[in-house]
LUMDODO-135275 format. One line per 5 residues: number of its first residue (from 0); for each residue x, y, z of C-alpha. Coordinates in Angstrom, 1 decimal, m for minus. Example, Ala and Ser with C-alpha at 12.3 -4.5 7.8 and 13.67 -1.06 7.14 Angstrom:
REM LUMDODO-135275
0 = 12.3 m4.5 7.8; 13.7 m1.1 7.1 .
END
This chain:
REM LUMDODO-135275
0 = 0.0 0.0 0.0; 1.2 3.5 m0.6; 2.5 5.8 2.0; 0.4 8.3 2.4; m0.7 10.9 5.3 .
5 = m4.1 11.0 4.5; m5.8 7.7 3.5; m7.8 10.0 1.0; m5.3 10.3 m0.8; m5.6 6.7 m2.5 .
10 = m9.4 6.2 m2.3; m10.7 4.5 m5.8; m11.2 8.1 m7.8; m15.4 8.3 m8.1; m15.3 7.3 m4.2 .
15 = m13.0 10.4 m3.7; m14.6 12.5 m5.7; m18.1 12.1 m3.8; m16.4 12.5 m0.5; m14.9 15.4 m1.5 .
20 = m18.2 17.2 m2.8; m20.4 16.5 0.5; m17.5 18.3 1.9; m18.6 20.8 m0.8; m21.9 21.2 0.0 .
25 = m21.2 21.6 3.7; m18.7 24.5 3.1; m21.4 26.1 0.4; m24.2 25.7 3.2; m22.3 27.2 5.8 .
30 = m20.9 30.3 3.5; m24.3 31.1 2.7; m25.5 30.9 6.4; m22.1 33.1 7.3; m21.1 34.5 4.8 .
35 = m22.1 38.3 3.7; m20.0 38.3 0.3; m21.4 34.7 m0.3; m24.8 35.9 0.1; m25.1 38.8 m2.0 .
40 = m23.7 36.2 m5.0; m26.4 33.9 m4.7; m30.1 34.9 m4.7; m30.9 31.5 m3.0; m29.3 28.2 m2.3 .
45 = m30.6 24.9 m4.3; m27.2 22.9 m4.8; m27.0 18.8 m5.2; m25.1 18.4 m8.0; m21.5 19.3 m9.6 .
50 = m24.0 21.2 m12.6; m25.5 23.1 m9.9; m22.3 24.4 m8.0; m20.9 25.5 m11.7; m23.6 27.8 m11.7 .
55 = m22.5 29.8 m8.8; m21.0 33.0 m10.3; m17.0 33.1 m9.5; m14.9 35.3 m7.4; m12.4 36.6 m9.0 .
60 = m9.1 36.9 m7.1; m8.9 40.4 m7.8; m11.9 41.4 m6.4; m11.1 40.2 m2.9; m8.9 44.0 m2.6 .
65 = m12.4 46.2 m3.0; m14.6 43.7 m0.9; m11.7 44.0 2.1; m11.7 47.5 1.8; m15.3 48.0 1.8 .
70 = m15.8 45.6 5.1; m13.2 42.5 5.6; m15.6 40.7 8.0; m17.9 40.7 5.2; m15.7 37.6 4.0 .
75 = m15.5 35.8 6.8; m17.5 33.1 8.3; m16.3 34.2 11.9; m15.5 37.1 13.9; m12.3 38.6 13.3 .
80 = m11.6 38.2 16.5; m11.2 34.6 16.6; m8.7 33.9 13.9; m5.5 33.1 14.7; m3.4 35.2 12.3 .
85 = m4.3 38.2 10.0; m1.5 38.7 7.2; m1.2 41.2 4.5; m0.1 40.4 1.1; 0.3 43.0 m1.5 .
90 = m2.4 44.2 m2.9; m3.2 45.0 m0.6; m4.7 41.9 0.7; m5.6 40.1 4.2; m5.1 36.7 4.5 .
95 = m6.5 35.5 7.7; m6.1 32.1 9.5; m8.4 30.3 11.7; m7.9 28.1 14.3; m8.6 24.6 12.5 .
100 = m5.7 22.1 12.6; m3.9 22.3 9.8; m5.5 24.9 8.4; m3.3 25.5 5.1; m3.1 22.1 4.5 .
105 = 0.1 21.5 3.3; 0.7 18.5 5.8; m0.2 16.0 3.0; 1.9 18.0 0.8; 5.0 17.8 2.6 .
110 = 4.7 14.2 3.6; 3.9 13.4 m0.2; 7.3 15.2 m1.0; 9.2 13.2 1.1; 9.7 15.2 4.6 .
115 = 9.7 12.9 7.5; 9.8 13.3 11.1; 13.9 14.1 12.1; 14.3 16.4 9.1; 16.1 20.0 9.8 .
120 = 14.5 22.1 7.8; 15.4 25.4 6.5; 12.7 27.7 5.7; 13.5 31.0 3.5; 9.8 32.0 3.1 .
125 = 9.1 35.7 4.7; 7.9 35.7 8.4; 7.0 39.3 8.2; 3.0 39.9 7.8; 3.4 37.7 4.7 .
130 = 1.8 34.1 5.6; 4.3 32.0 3.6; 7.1 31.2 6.0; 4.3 30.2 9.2; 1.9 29.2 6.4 .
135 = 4.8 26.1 5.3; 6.4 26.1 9.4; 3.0 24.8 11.1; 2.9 21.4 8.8; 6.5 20.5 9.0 .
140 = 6.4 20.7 12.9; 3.0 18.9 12.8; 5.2 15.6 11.0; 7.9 16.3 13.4; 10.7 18.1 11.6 .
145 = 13.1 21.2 13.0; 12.5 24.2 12.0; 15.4 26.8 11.2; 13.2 30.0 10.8; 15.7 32.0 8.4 .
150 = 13.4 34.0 6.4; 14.8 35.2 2.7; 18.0 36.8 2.0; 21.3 37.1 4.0; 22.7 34.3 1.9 .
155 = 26.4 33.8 3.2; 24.1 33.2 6.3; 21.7 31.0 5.0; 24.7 28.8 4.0; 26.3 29.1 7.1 .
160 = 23.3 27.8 9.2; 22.5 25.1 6.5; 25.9 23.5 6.8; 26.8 24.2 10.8; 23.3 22.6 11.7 .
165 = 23.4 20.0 8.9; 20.0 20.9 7.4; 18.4 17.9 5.4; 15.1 19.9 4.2; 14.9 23.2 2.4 .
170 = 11.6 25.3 2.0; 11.9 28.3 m0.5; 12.1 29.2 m4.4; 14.3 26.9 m6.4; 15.8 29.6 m8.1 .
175 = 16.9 30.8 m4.5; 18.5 27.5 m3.5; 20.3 27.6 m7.0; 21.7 30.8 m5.8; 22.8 29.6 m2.7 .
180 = 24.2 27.0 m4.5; 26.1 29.3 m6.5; 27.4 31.5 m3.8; 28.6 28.2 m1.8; 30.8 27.1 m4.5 .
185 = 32.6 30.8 m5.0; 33.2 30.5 m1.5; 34.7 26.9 m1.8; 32.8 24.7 m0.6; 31.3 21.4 m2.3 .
190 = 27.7 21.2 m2.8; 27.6 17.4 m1.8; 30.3 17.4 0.8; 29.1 20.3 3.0; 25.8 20.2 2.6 .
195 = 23.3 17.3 4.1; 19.7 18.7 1.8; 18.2 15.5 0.9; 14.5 16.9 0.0; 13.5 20.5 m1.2 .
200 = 10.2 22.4 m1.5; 9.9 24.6 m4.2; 6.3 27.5 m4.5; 6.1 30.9 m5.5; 7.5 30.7 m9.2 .
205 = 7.4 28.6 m12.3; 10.3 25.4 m11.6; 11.4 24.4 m15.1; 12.7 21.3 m15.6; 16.1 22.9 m16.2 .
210 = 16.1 24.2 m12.9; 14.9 21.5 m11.4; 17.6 19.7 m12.8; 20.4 21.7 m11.6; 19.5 21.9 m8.1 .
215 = 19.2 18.3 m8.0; 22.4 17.5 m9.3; 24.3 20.2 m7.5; 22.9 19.2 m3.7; 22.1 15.5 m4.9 .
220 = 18.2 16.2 m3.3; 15.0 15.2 m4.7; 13.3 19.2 m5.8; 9.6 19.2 m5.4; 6.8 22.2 m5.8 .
225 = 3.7 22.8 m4.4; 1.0 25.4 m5.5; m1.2 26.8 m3.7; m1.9 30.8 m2.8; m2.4 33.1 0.2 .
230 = m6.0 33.5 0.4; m6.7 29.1 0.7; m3.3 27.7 1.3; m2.3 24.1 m0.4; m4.1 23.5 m3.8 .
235 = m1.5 20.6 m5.5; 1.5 19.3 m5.1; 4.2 16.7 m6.3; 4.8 13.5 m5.0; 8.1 11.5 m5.4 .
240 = 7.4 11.1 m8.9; 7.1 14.8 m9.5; 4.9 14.3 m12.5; 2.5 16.7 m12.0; 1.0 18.2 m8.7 .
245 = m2.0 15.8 m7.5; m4.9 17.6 m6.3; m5.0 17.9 m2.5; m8.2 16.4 m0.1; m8.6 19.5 1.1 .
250 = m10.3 21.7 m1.6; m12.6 21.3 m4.5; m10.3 22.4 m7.7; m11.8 23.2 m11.3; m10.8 24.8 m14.5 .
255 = m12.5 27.1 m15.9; m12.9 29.2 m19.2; m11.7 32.8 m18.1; m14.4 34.2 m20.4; m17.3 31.6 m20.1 .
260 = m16.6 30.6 m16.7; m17.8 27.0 m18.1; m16.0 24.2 m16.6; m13.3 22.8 m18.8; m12.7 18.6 m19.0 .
265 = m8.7 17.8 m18.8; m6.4 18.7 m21.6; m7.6 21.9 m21.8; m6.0 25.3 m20.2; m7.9 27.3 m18.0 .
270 = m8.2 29.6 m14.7; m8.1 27.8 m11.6; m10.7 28.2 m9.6; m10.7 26.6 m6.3; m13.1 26.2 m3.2 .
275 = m11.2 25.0 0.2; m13.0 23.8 2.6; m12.6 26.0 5.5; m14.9 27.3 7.9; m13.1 30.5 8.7 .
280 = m12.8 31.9 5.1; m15.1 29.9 2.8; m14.2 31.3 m0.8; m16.6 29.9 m3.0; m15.4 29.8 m6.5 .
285 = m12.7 31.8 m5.8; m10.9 32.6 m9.4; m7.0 32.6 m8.3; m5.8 34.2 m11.7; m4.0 31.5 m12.5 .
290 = m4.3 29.0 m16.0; m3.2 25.4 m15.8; m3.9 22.6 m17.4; m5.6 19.0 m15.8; m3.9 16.0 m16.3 .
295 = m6.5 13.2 m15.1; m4.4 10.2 m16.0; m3.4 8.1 m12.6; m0.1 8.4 m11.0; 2.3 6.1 m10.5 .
300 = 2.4 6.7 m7.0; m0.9 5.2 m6.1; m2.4 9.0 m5.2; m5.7 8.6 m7.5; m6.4 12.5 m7.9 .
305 = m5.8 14.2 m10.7; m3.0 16.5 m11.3; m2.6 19.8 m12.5; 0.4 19.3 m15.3; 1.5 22.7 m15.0 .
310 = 1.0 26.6 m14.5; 1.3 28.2 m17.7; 0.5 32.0 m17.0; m2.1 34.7 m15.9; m5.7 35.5 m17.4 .
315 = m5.4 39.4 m16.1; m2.5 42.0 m16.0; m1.3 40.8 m13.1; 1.8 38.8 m12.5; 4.0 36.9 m10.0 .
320 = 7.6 37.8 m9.1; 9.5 36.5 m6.6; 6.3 34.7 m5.1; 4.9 38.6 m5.0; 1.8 39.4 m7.3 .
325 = 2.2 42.8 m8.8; m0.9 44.3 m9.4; m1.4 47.5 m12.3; m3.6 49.5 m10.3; m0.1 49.4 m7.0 .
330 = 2.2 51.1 m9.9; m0.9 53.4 m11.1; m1.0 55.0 m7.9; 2.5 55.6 m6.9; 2.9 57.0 m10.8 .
335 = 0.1 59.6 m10.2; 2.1 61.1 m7.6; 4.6 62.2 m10.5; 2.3 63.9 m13.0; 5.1 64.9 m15.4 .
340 = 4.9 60.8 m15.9; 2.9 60.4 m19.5; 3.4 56.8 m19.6; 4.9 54.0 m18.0; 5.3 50.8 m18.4 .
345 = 6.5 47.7 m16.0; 8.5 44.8 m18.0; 9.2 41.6 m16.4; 12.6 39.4 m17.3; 14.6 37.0 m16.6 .
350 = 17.9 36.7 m18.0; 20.5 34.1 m16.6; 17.4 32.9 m14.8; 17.3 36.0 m12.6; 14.2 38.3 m12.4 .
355 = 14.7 41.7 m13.1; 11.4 44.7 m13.0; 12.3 47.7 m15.2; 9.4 51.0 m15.4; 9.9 52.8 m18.8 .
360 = 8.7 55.7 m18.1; 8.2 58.6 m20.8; 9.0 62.1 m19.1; 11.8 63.5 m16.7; 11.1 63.0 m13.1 .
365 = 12.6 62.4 m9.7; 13.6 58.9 m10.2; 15.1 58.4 m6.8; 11.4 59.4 m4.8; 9.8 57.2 m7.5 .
370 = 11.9 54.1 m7.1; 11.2 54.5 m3.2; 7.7 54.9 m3.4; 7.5 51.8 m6.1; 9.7 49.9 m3.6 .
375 = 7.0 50.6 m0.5; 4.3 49.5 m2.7; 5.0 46.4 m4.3; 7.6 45.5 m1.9; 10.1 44.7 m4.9 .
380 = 13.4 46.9 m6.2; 12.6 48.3 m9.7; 14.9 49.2 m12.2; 13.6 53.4 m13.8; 14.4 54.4 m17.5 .
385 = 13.0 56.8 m19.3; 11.7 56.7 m22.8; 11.0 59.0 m25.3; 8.2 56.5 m26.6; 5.9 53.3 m25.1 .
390 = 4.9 51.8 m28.4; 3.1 48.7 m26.8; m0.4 49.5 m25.0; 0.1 47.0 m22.2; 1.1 48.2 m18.6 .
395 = 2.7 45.3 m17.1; 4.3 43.2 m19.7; 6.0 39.6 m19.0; 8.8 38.9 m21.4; 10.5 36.1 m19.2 .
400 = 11.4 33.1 m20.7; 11.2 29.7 m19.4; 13.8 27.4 m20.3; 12.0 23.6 m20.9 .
END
């Protein structure tokens, strides 16, 4: 039999699937006896099928910024004052946590990946009002692994406490533990010698199987990602046959036609829209943003869900860098505070694998005032040039390019 975490996890496929939607229907029932937002969607309730729940309009991702503003408690399904955390994303956005066990989820995740109880883990996702780094620290103590809280950055330090306290588990970006990689080996020390990694989690950005690659055969680990976002915590993730991210027991996952909002079978690319089952913040139909495709062929591993083969881009002018969504309307308002600004425009590359923001900007301005208040805002350094012309119409534009 498979090891698993949550017997779930291997149940025949139509069994799981019906366990999974009366799990549905008691999140749906209790948003819409909770709820406010959920409430004011839906005139009234009849739901006992899959066809009926499609028919529930969905909420997109970036709507969540206006509802918060406009009355947060709105959203949730209990009083503010009994979650556990309240985090703030940019946006901005509050993520808040209740008090359920487990409440992101990514146990199953983890243990799928290979993290066992005894692992030293180093986590380099942000502990400051961001939920990643508590968000991935809860489940690894819940399987019984250490914890080295370092947060991003500081990498001569990150190396330093990954090779004094022999750390066998790193949490972060991939493209992160490449660089630590990198810095390790100008410094002179081997990757396989002096390091102790055996497993790596990987979130927040696209892992190529180039990168993927590399960090494996620099630390000799096994590199596995999850996906999942701020607002609902753990949506998919790998298992050790990293062939897709299975869907996880703790949400109800569809994708969608970003126009139509239609329901799309496997094969096919479409916006993720995903339903957790949480009784805190019960986002019905919530429309992350993001398109992937469904890959509903079974695993090797024994895990009967279907998997999400990969994350292939955004349906709005939004985009992700350095796990950070960058939103148009964040750089619209720090550019109105420079009127002498015609145009701008924000472009998003990544050579040598490293991401780099640049703001074109047509018209002479205080560049040193702008980059600080574009800093504050999206919490990212941006590169300023001006330009005597922005041909394209787009405002953010992504020109990075994925190695396969």
């Amino acid at each position: 039999m498979p090891d698993v975490y949550n017997p779930w996890e291997i149940l025949p496929r139509e069994e799981l699937r019906k366990k999974k939607f009366q799990k549905l229907l008691k999140t749906v029932r209790l948003a819409f006896e909770k709820v406010k937002e959920f409430q004011n969607r839906v005139n009234k309730l009849e739901i006992s099928t899959e066809k009926d729940f499609e028919q529930i309009p969905i909420l997109p991702k970036k709507k969540l910024i206006s509802l918060q503003e406009n009355n947060f408690q709105d959203l949730l399904a209990v009083s503010i004052q009994d979650l556990a955390h309240i985090y703030s994303s940019p946006g901005p956005l509050f993520d808040p946590e209740g008090r359920e066990k487990d409440y992101w989820g990514w146990t199953e995740a983890f243990y799928a990946m290979g993290f066992r109880p005894g692992d030293i883990v180093q986590n380099t996702f942000s502990y400051h009002l961001t939920p990643a780094g508590l968000m991935m620290e809860e489940p690894l103590r819940t399987l019984g692994c250490a914890i080295i809280p370092a947060g991003p950055g500081n990498t001569d330090l990150q190396i330093e406490l990954m090779t004094k306290l022999k750390a066998t588990g790193f949490v972060g970006m991939a493209s992160y533990l490449k660089t630590i990689g990198e810095r390790a080996q100008a410094k002179g020390l081997d990757l396989h010698k002096d390091f102790h990694l055996r497993v790596a989690f990987s979130a927040a950005e696209i892992l190529t199987p180039s990168l993927r690659q590399t960090v494996e055969k620099s630390f000799n680990l096994t590199l596995r990602q999850g996906y999942g976002t701020a607002d609902v915590g753990c949506i998919a993730y790998e298992c050790e046959c990293g062939q897709g991210m299975h869907l996880s027991t703790r949400c109800w996952v569809e994708i969608c036609d970003p126009q139509s909002g239609e329901v799309l079978p496997p094969g096919m690319i479409g916006e993720v829209v995903v339903t957790p089952f949480s009784s805190t913040y019960p986002l019905i139909r919530l429309g992350t943003g993001d398109l992937a495709i469904l890959d509903d062929s079974y695993c090797a591993c024994g895990r009967t869900s279907p998997r999400i083969k990969a994350i292939v881009g955004r349906v709005d002018n939004t985009v992700k860098v350095k796990g950070q969504f960058v939103y148009e309307h964040q750089v619209q308002e720090v550019i109105s505070n420079f009127p002498e600004i015609k145009n701008w425009q924000l472009v998003i590359e990544n050579p040598q694998g490293k991401e780099k923001l640049t703001l074109y900007i047509q018209g002479q301005t205080n560049t040193k005032a702008l980059f600080s208040q574009l800093k504050e805002k999206i919490k990212l350094s941006v590169f300023i040039e001006e330009c005597p012309v922005i041909e394209d119409s787009k405002k953010i534009l992504d020109k990075r390019i994925w190695e396969k």
